[in-house]
N, C-alpha and C positions, 0 to 999 in steps of 0.2 A: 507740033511735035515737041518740040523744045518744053511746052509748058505743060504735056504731059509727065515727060519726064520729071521737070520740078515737083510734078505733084507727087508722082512714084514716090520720090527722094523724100517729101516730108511726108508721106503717109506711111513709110518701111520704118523712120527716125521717130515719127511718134508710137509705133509698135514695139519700136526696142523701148523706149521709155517707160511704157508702160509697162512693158514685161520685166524692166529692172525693175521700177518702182513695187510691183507685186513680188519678186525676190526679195528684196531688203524688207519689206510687210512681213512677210512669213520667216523669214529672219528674227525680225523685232518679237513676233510673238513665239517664237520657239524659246528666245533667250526668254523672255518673261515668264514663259511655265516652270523654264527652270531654278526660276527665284522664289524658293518654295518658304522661304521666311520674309517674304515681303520686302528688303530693303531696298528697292530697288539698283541691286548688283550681284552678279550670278558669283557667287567661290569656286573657287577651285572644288571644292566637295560637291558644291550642288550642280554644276557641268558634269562631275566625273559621274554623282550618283545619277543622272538623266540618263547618260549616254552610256553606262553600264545596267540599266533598266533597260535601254531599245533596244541589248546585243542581246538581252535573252530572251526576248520577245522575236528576235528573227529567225527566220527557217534556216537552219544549219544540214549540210551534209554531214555524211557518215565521215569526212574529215575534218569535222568542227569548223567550218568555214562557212561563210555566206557567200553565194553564188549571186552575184551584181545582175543577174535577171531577173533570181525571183525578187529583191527590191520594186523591181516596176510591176511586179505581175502581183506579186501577195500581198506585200508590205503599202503597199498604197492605195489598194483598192479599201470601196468604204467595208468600212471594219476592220483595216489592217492594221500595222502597227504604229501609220500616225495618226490616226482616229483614237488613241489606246491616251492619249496626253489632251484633259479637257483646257481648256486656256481658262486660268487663272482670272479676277475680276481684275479690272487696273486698279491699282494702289499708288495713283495720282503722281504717276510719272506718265 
């Protein structure tokens, strides 16, 4: 019983790691798309000019807002608006 459980405990504990380790992945390559002059460091312009390209790329209601559903339903499915950003080659960072 006992060593069930141990196992539970590091098979839940390598599942969150992994799924962090795949968060900060798609982290690292978001910020690299947005390093659209290759130095390897995002500006303040080139953050603002990404993240001011994916708001007019998303489905807005009739009061200029983005409804946090359709993010999961539109914006993510393939062809939605994170398919719309191709990743960059690495430039040896």
């Amino acid at each position: 019983m006992r060593s069930t459980i141990k196992a539970a405990l590091v098979a839940g504990l390598l599942v969150s790691a992994a799924a962090l380790a795949a968060d900060e992945m798609k982290m690292g390559e978001m910020m690299r798309s947005m390093d659209t002059n290759g130095d390897g460091m995002v500006s303040k312009a080139e953050f603002t000019r990404h993240h001011e390209a994916m708001w007019k790329k998303m489905k807005k209601g009739a009061n200029g807002m983005v409804d946090l559903k359709s993010l999961d339903n539109d914006h993510m499915a393939p062809g939605g608006m994170t398919n719309d950003h191709p990743m960059p080659e690495k430039k040896g960072y």
